[in-house]
N, C-alpha and C positions, 0 to 999 in steps of 0.2 A: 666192846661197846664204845669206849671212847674213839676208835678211828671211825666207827660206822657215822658217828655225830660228829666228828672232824670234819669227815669226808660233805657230810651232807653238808657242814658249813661253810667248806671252801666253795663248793659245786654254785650253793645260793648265792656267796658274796660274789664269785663269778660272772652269774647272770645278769646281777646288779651292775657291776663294775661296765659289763660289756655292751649293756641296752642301753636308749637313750630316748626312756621317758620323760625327759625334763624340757619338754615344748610344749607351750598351751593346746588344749584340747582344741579340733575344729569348732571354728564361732562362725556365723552367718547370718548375714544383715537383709532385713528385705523392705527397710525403708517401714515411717508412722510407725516408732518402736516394736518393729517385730523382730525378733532375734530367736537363734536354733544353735544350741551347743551342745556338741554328742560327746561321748565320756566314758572312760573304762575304768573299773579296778579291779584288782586280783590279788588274792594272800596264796602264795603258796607255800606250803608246809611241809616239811619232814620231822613225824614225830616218832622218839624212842619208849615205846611203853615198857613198864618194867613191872613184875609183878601182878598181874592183872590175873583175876580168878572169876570165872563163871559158876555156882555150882560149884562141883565136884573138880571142875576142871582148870586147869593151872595151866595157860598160855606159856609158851615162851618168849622171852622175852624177844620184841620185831621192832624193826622199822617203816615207816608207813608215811610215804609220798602222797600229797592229793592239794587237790585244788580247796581250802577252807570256803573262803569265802572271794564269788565274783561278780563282777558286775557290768552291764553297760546301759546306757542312757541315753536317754535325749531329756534337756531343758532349755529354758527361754522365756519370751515374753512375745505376750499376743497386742497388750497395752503397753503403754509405761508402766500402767497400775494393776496387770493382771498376766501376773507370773505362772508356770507351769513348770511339774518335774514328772517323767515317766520314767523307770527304770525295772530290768528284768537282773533275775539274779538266777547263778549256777552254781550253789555251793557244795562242798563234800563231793566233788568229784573223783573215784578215786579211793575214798576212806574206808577204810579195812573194818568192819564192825565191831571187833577185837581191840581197836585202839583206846588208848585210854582218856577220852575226854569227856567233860562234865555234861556236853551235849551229847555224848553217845552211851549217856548211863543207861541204867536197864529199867528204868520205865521212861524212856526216851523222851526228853525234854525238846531235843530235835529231831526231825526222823532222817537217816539216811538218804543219799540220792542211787532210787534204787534201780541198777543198771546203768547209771551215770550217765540217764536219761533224761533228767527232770530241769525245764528250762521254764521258770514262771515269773509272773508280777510281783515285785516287789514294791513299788509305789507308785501311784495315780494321781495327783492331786495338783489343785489350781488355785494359785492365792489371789485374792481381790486385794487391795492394799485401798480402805476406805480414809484413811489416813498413814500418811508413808511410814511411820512407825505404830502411832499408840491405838489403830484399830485396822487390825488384818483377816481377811475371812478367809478360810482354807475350805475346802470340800473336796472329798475324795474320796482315795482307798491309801492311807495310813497310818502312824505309829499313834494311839491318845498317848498325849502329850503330860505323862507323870512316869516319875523316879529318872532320874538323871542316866543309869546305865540302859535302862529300856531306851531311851532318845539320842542317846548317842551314837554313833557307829561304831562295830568294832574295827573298823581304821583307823580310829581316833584314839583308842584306848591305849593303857602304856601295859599293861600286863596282856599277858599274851592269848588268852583266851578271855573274853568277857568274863564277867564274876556272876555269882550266881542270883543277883540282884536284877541279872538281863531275862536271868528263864524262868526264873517263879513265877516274878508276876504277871509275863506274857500271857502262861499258861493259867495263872487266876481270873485273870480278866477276859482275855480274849478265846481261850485255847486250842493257841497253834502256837507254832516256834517263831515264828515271825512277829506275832505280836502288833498284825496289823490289821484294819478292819474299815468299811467304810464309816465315814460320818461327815461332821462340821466342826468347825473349832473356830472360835475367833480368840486372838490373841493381841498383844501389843507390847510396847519398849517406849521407857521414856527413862533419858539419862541428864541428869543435871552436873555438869564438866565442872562448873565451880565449887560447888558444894560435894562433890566426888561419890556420890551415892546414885543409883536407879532402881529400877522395878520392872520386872516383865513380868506380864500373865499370861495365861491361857486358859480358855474353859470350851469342853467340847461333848459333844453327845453322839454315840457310836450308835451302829445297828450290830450287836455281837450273835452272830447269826450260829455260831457253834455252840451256844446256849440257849436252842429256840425250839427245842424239837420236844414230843410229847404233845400234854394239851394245857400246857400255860405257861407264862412266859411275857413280860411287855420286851424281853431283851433286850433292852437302851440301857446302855452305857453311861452314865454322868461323872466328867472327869475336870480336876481342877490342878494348878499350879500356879504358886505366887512365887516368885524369886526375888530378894535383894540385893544388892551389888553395893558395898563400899570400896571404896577405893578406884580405880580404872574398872571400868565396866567388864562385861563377861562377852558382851555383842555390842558395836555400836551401830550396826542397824540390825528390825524384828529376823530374824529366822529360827527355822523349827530345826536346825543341826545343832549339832554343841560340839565344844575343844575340850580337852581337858590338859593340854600342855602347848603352854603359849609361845616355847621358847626364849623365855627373858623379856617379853613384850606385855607383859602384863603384870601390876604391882596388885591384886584387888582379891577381894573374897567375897563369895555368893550364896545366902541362905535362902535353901529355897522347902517350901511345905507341900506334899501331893495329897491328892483326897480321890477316890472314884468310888462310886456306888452306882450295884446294876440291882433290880427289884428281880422278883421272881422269874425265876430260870432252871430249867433241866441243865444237867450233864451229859455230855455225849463222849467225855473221855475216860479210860478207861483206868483204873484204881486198884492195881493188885496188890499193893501196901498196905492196904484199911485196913485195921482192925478186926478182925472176922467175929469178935467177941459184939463188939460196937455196932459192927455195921449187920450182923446176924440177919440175914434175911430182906434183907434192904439191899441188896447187889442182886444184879440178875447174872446170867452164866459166863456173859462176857464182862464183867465185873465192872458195870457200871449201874450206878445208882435207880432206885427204882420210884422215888420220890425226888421231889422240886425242891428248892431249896427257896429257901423267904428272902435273902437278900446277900450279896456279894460285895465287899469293901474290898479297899486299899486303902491304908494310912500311913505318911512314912513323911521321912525330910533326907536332906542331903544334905551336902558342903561342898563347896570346889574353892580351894585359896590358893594363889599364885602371888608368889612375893622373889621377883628377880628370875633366877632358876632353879626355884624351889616348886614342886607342884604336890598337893597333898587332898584327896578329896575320902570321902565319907557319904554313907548312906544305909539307911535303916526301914525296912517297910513290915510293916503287921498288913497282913495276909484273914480277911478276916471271912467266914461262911457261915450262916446262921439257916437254921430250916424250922419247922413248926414246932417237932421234937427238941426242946433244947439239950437231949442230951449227944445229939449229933455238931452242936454247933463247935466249930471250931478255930484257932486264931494261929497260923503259922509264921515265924521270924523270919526273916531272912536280910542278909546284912554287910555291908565288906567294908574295910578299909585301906587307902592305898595312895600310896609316897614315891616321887621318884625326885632326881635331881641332874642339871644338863650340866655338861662338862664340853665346853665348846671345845674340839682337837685344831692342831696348827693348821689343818687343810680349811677350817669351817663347818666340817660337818660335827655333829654334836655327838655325844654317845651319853647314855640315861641307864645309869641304876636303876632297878624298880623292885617294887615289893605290894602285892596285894595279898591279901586275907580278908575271905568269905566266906561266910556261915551260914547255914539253915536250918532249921529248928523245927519240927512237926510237933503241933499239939496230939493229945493224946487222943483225940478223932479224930485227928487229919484224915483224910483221904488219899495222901500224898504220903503217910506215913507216921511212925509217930518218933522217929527216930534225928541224926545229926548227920549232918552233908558237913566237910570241912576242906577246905583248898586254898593252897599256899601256894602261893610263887612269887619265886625272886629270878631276875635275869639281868639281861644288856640289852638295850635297844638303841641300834649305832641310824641314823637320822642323819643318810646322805642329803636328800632335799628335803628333808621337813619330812610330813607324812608321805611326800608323793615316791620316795623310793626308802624304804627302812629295811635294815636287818634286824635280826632279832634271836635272842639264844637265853633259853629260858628253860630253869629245872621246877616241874609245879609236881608237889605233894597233895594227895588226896586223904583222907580220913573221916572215920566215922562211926556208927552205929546200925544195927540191923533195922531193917524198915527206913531205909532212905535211899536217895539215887545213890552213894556207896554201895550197900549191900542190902539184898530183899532178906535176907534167913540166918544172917553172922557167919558165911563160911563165903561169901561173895569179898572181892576186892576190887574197886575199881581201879588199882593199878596207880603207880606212879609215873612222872615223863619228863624225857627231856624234849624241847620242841626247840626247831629249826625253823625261823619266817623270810621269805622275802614278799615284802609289798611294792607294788606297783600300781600308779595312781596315775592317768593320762586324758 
């Protein structure tokens, strides 16, 4: 096992070492601030599942090459004051169903790319800038803008698969794995450099159309986010992307509070964890619910604090579904924490310890289970150009409870891994 993750490690830093993505992306000028810049990124992965049990059935232990997550784009600006991003994503190309990650559990949080055919939209959207920071209007098709690991990229992230703070509540609010939908959001940033403190919001209203079917339903989405920034800001102009490792460039910490609520809505995904005691009769044969539910929450906060090259963030959301019957209503956890630290090497380029721990929690009518999701990882992430080319070697622990994406029946495993990344960012 150790030379198959040797091997896949030398293979990666290789590719790294010998490509040379470190040129700005194509940019193109067509004169009265119009501009056009096209853009790739790509994680490629080798992961070592170890342990992994289906059922009855007891995998051997594999290694498993694939494309995680990729991307290409086009952005720019049509104004000074009306910006645009379009991008298509091709992820899981490649991924063996048997591997062991938190997005390929067994009531799949994400779905596979099946026949390693699936080439779709990933974001749409076009910001008006009615004030060049403290009032921005977006419209489009993407991310409502709450919980910090939902808005992030996972190119940004320091642990090597997002934590499961990115899939619950995609799949609460929106559900799909994406976690994107069309709407409106206006936003803004206002940073006071004397007094070393800011504020950004966001508040937006979605059409959550995977929650529409049946005969009722307004399916709007109402989402909010307030942040605080003491110290060096988190952004010093508005965008809807985040960092979470500044590399030494930032001394500040950011409290930020998230809220959404969507009124009466069906489900259309499907719930073979439920309760069968609870849900009796209320599931139709594809195991999806057969009544509305009265209303959909999200409540939670985060942290993100960067002092030198120390980075340490935090986030907590209750998961909340209430229906006419209150004894279906239910309020699920979910939660991570996570530390790393940069260690600049004599070439420049940086190398990061890391350590995240996340947890998810099913109340006892979940829908989703009534059981514990648990994932630990610790790794290295070596940080040739910053994010635009990274390596990464990372051993993540799974654990849990029956009735969770760990295990449907207590004889299920989701397996432990070691993972091998190379990113690429052009």
């Amino acid at each position: 096992m150790r030379k198959v993750v040797l091997s896949a490690a030398l293979g990666l830093a290789a590719t790294a070492l010998l490509s040379n993505p470190s040129q700005a992306a194509p940019k193109f000028y067509f004169g009265d601030g119009k501009e056009l810049e096209i853009f790739f990124m790509n994680q490629l992965w080798g992961v070592y599942t170890m342990d992994r049990v289906e059922g009855t059935t007891k995998y051997d232990n594999r290694m498993d090459f694939f494309l995680r997550r990729s991307r290409v784009g086009f952005q720019g600006k049509i104004t000074e004051d009306l910006s645009w991003r379009v991008w298509f994503a091709y992820d899981n190309v490649g991924l063996d169903p048997h591997t062991a990650l938190a997005k390929n559990s067994n009531i799949g949080l994400v779905s596979l790319n099946s026949g390693n055919k699936e080439f779709y939209l990933w974001d749409a959207f076009f910001t008006y800038a009615l004030h060049k920071n403290w009032a921005n209007i977006t419209v489009g098709y993407f991310r409502p803008q709450v919980g910090r690991e939902n808005i992030t990229a996972g190119f940004e992230v320091s642990s090597f698969e997002k934590a499961l703070t990115n899939f619950y509540p995609r799949q609460h609010l929106v559900g799909t794995g994406p976690g994107r939908e069309t709407g409106i959001n206006i936003g803004g940033l206002y940073n006071d450099e004397k007094a070393k403190w800011g504020i950004n919001y966001n508040f937006g209203v979605f059409n959550t159309d995977k929650f529409n079917s049946g005969s009722g339903g307004d399916n709007l989405l109402y989402t909010a986010r307030v942040a605080l920034s003491l110290g060096d800001p988190e952004m010093k102009k508005y965008s809807m992307g985040y960092k979470v490792n500044y590399f030494g460039k930032r001394n500040g910490i950011t409290f930020a509070v998230n809220y959404a609520y969507q009124g009466r809505g069906w489900d259309t995904n499907q719930f073979p964890l439920a309760d069968t005691t609870i849900w009796a009769g209320k599931l139709d044969a594809n195991n999806k619910p057969k009544i509305s539910f009265k209303n959909n929450q999200l409540l939670g906060f985060d942290i993100l604090a960067n002092y030198k090259d120390f980075t340490f963030n935090v986030e907590y959301d209750e998961l909340k579904r209430n229906f006419d019957n209150s004894a279906l209503n239910y309020k699920d956890k979910v939660w991570h924490v996570r530390a790393g630290y940069n260690f600049t090497l004599p070439n420049k380029t940086i190398l990061e310890p890391a350590i995240t721990y996340s947890e998810w929690e099913g109340d006892k009518a979940s829908l989703n289970g009534n059981g514990k999701y648990k994932v630990t990882d610790i790794g290295l992430n070596w940080y040739i150009k910053q994010n635009n080319i990274k390596l990464n070697l990372h051993y993540v622990n799974q654990d849990g409870t029956k009735k969770s994406a760990y295990t449907t029946n207590g004889t299920d495993k989701a397996g432990d891994y070691i993972g091998v990344g190379l990113q690429l960012i052009f």
